[in-house]
N, CA, C and O atoms as a printed pandas DataFrame, in Angstrom:
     atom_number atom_name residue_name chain_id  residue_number  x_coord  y_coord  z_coord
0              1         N          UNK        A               1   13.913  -40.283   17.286
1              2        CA          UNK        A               1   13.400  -40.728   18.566
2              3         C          UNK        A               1   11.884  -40.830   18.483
3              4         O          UNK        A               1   11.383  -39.968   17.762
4              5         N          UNK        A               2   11.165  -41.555   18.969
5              6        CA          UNK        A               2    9.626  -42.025   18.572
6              7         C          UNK        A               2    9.592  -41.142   19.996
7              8         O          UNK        A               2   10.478  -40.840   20.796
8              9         N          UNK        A               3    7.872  -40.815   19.928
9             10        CA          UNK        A               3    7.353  -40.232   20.709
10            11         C          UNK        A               3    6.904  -40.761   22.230
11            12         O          UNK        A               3    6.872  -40.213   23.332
12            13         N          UNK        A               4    6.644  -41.812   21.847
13            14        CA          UNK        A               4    6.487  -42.721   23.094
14            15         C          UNK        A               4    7.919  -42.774   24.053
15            16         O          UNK        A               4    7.779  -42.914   25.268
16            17         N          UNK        A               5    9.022  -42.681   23.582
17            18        CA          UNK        A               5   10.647  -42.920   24.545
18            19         C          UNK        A               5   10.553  -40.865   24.609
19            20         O          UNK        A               5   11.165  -40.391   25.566
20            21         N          UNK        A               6   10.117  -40.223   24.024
21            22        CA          UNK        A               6   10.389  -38.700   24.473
22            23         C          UNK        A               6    9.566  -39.015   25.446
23            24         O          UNK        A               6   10.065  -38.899   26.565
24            25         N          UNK        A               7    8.312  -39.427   25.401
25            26        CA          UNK        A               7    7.170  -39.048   26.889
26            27         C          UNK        A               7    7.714  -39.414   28.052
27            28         O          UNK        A               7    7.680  -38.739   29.081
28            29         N          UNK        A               8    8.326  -40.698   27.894
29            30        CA          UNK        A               8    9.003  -41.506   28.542
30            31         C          UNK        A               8   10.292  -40.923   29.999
31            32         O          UNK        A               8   10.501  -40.945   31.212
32            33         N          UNK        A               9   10.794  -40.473   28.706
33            34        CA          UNK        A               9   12.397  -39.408   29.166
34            35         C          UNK        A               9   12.073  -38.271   29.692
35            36         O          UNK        A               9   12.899  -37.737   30.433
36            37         N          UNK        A              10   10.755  -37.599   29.436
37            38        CA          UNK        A              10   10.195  -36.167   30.443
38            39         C          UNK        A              10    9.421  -36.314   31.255
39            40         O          UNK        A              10    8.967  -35.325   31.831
40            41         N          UNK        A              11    9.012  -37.572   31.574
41            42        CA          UNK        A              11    8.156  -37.517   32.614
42            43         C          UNK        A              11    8.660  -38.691   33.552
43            44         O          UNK        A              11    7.965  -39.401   34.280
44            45         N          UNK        A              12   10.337  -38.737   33.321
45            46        CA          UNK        A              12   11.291  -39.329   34.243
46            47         C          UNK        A              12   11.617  -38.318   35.004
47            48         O          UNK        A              12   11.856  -38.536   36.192
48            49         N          UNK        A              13   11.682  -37.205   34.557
49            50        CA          UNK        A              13   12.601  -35.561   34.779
50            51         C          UNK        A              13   12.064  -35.044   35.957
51            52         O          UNK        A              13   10.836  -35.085   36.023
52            53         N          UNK        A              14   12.711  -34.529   36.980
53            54        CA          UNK        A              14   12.170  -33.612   37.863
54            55         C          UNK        A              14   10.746  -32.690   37.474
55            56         O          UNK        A              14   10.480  -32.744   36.274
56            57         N          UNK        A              15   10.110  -32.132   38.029
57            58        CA          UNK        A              15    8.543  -31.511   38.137
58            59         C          UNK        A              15    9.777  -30.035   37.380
59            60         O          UNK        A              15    9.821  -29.441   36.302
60            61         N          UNK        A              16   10.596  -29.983   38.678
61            62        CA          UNK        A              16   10.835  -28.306   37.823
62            63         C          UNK        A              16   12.181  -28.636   36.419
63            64         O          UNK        A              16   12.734  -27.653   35.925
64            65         N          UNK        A              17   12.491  -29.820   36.014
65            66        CA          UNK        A              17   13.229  -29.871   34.225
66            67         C          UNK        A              17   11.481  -30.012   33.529
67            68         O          UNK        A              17   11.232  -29.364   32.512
68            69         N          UNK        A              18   10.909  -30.465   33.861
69            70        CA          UNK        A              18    9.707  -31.144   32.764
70            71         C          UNK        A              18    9.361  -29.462   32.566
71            72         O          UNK        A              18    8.951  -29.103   31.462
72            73         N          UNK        A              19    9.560  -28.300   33.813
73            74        CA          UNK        A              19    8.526  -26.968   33.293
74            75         C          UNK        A              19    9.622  -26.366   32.652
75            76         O          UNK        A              19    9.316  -25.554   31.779
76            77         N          UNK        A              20   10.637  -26.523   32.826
77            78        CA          UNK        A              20   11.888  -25.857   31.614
78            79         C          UNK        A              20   11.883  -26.458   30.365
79            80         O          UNK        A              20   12.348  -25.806   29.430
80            81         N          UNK        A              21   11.282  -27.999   30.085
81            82        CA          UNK        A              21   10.957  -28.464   28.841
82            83         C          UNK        A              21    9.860  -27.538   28.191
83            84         O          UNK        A              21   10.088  -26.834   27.208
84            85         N          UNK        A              22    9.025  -27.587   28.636
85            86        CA          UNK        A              22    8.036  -26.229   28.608
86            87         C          UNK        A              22    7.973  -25.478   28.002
87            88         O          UNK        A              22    7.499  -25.234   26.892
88            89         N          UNK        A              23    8.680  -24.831   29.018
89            90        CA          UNK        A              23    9.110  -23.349   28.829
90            91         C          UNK        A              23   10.162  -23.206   26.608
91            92         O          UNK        A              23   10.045  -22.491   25.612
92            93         N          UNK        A              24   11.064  -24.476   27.074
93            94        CA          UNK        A              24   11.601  -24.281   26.039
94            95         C          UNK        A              24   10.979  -24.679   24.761
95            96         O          UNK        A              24   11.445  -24.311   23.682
96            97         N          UNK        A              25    9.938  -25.422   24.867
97            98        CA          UNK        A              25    9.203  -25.664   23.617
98            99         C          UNK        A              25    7.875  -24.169   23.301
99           100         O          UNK        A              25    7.437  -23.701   22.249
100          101         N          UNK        A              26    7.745  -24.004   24.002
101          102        CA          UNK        A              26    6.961  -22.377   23.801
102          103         C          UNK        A              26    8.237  -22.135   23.182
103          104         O          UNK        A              26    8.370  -22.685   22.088
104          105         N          UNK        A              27    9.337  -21.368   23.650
105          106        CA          UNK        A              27   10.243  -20.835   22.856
106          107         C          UNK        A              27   10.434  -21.391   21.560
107          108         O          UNK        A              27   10.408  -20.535   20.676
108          109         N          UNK        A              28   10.585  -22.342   21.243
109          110        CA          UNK        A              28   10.829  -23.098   19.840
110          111         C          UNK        A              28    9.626  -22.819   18.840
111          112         O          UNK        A              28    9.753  -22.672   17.624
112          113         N          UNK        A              29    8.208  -22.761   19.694
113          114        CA          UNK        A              29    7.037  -22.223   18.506
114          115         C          UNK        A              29    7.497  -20.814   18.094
115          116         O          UNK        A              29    7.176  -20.458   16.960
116          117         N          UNK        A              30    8.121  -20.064   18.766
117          118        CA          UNK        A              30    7.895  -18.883   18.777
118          119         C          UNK        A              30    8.494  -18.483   17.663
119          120         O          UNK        A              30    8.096  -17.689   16.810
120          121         N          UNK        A              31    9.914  -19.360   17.764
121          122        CA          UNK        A              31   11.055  -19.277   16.482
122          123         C          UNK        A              31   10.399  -19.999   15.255
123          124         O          UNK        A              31   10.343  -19.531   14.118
124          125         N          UNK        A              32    9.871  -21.316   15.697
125          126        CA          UNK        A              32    9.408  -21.611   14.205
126          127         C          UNK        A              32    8.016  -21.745   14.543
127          128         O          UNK        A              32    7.582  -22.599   15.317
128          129         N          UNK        A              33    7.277  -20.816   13.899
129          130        CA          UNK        A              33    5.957  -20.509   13.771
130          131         C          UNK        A              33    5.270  -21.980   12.837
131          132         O          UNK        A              33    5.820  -22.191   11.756
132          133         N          UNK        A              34    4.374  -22.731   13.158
133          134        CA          UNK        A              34    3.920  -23.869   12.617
134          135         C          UNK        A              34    3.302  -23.368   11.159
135          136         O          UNK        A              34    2.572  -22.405   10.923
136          137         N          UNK        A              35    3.748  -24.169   10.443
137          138        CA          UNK        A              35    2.744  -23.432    8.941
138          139         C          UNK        A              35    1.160  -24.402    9.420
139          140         O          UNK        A              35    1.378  -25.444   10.037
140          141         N          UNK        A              36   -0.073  -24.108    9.184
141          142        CA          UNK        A              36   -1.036  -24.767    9.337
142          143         C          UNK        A              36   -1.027  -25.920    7.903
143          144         O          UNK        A              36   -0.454  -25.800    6.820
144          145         N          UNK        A              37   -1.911  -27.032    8.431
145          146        CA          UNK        A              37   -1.560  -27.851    7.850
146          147         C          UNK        A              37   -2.798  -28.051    6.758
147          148         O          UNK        A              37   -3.972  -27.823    7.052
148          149         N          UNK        A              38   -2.517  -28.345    5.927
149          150        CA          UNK        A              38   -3.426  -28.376    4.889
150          151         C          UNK        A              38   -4.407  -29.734    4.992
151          152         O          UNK        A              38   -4.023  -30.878    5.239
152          153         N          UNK        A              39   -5.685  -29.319    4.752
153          154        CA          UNK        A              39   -6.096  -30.658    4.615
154          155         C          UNK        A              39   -6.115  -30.829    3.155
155          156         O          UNK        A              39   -5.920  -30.101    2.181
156          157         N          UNK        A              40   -6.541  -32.535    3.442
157          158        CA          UNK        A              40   -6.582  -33.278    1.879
158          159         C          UNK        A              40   -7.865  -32.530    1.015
159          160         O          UNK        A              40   -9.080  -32.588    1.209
160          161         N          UNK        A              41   -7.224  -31.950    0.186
161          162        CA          UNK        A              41   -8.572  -31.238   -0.734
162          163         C          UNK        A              41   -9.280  -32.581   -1.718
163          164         O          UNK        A              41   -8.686  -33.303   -2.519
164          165         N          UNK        A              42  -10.827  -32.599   -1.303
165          166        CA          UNK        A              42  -12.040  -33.263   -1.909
166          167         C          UNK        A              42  -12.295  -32.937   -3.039
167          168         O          UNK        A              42  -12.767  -31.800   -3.025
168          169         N          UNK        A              43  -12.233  -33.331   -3.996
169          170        CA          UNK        A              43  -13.183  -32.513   -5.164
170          171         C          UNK        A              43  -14.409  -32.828   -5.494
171          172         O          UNK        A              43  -14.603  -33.887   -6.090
172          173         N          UNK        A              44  -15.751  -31.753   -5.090
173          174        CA          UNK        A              44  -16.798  -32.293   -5.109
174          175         C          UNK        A              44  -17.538  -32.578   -6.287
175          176         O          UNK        A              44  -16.731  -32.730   -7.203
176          177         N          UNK        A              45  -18.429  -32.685   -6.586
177          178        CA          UNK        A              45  -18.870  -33.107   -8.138
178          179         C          UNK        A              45  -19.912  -31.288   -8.383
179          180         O          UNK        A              45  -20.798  -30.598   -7.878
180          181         N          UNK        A              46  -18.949  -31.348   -9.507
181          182        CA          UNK        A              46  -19.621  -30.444  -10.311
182          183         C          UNK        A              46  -21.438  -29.877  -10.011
183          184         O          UNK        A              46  -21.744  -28.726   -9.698
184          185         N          UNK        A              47  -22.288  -30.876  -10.183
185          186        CA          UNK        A              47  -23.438  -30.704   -9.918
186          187         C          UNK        A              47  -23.603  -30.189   -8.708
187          188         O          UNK        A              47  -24.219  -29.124   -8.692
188          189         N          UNK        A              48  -23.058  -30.835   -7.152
189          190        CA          UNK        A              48  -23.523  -30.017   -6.193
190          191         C          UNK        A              48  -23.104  -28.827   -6.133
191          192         O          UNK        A              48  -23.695  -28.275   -5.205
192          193         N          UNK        A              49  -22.377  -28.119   -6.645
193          194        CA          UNK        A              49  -22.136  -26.668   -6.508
194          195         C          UNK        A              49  -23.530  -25.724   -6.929
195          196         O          UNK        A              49  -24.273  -25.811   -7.907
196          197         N          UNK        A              50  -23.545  -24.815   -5.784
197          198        CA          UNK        A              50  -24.622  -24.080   -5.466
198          199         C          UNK        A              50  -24.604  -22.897   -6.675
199          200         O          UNK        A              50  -25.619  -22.200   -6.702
200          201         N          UNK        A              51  -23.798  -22.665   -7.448
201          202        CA          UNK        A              51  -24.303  -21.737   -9.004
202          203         C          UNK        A              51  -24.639  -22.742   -9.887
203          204         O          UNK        A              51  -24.798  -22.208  -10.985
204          205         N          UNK        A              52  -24.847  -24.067   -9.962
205          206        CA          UNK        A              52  -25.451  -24.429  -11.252
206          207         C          UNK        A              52  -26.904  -24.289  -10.562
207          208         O          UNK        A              52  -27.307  -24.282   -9.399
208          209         N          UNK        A              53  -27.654  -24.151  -12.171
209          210        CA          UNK        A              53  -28.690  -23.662  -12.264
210          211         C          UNK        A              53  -29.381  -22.310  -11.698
211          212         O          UNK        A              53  -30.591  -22.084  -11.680
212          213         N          UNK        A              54  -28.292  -21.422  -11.218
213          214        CA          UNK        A              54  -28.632  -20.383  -10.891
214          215         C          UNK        A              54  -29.672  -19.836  -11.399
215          216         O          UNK        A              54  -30.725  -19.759  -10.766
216          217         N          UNK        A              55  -29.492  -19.271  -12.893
217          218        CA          UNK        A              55  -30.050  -18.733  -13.634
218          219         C          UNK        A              55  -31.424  -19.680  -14.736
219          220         O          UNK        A              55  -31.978  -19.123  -15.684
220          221         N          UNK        A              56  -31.639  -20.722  -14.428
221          222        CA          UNK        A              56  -32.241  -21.712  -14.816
222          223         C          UNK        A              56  -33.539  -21.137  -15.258
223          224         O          UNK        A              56  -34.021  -21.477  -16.338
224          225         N          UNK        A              57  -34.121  -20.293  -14.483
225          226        CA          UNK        A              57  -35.453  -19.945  -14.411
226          227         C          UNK        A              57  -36.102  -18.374  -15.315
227          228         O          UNK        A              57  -37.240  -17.951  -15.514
228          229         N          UNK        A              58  -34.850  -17.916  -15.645
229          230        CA          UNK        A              58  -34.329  -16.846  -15.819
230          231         C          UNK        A              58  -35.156  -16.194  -17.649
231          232         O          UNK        A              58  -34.184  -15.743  -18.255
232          233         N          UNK        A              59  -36.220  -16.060  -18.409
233          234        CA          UNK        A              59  -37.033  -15.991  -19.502
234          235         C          UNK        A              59  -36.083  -15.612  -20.311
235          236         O          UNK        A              59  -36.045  -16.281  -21.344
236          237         N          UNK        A              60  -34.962  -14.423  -20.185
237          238        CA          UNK        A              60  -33.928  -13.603  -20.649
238          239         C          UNK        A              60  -32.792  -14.748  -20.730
239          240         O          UNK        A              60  -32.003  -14.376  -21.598
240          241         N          UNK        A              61  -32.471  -15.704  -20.313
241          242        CA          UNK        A              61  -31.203  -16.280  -20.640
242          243         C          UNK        A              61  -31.748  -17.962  -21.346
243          244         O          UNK        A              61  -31.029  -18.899  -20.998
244          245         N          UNK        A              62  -32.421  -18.158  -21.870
245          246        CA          UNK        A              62  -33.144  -19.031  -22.552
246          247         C          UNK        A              62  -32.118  -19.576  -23.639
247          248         O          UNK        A              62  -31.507  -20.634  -23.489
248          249         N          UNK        A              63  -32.008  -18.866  -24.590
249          250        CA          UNK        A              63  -30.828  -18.831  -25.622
250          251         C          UNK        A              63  -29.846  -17.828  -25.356
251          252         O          UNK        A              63  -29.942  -16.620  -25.575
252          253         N          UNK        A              64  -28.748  -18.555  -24.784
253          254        CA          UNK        A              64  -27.725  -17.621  -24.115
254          255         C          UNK        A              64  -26.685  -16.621  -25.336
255          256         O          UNK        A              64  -26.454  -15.412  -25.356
256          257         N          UNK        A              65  -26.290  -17.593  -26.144
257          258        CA          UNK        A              65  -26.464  -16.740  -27.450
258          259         C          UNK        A              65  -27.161  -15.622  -28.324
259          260         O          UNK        A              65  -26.563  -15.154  -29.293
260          261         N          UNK        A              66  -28.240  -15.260  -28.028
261          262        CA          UNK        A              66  -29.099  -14.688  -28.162
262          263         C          UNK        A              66  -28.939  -13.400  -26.932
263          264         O          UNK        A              66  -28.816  -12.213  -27.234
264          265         N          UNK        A              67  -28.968  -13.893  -25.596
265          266        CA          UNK        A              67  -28.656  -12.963  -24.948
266          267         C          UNK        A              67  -27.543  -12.724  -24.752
267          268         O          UNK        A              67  -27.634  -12.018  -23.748
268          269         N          UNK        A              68  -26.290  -12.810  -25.031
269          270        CA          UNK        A              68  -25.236  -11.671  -25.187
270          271         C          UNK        A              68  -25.079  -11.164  -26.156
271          272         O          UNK        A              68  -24.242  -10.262  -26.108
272          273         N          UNK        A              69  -25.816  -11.447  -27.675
273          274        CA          UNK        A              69  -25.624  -10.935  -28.593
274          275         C          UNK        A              69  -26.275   -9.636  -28.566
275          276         O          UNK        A              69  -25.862   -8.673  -29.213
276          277         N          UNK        A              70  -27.399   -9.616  -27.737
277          278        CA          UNK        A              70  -28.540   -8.292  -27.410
278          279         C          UNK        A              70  -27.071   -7.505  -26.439
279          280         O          UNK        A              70  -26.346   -6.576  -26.797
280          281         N          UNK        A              71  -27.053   -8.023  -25.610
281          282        CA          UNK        A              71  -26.322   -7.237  -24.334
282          283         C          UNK        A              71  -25.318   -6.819  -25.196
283          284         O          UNK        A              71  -25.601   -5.660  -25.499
284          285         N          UNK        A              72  -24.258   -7.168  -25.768
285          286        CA          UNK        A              72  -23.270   -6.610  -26.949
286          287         C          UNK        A              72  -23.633   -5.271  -27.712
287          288         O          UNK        A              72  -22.906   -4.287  -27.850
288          289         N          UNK        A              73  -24.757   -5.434  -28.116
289          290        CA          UNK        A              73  -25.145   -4.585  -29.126
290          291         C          UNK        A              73  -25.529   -3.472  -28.297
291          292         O          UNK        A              73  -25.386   -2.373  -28.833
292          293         N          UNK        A              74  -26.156   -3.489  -26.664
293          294        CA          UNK        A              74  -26.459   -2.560  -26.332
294          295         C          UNK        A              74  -25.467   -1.717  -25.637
295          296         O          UNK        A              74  -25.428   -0.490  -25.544
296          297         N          UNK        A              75  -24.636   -2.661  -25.145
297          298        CA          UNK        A              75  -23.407   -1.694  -25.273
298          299         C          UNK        A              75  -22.367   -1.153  -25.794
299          300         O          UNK        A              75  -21.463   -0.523  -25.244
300          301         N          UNK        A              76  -22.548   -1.461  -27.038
301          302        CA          UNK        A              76  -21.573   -1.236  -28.508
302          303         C          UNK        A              76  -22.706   -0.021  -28.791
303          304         O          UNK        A              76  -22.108    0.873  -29.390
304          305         N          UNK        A              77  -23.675    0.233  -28.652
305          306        CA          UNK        A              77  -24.691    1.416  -29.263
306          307         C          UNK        A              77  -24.761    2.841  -28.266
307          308         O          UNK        A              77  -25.169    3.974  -28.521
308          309         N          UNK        A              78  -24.077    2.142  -26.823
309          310        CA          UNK        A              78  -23.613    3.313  -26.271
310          311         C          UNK        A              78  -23.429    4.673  -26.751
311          312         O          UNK        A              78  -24.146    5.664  -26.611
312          313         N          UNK        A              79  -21.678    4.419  -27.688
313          314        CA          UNK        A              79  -21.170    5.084  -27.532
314          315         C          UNK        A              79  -21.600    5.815  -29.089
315          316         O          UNK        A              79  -21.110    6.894  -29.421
């Protein structure tokens, strides 16, 4: 049934069937709880994401290789 012939058919209906339509569609959410609807997921481009270049500026992460090889060692010398 298209939506336009339902509007149609309840607002032919007496004032007090249209508040028992109502009434009974509250009841029907109640039973089936709506799942929310997803929107269409965007995928934005890589670059605008707010962690690149975080660390850009950073003297210590220059040669990133270099710095985990330090950070490794200093915690491998821990123990």
């Amino acid at each position: 049934m298209e939506t336009d012939s339902i509007i149609q058919e309840i607002t032919s209906l007496p004032p007090e069937a249209q508040k028992q339509i109502l009434d009974f569609v509250a009841f029907l959410k109640t039973r089936y709880p709506s799942t929310p609807r997803t929107t269409k997921f965007r995928r934005s481009k890589l670059t605008e994401e707010p962690f690149i270049g975080m660390w850009r500026n950073r003297k210590d992460m220059q040669d990133s290789a270099t710095w985990v090889r330090h950070l490794r060692r200093s915690e491998w010398d821990r123990s």
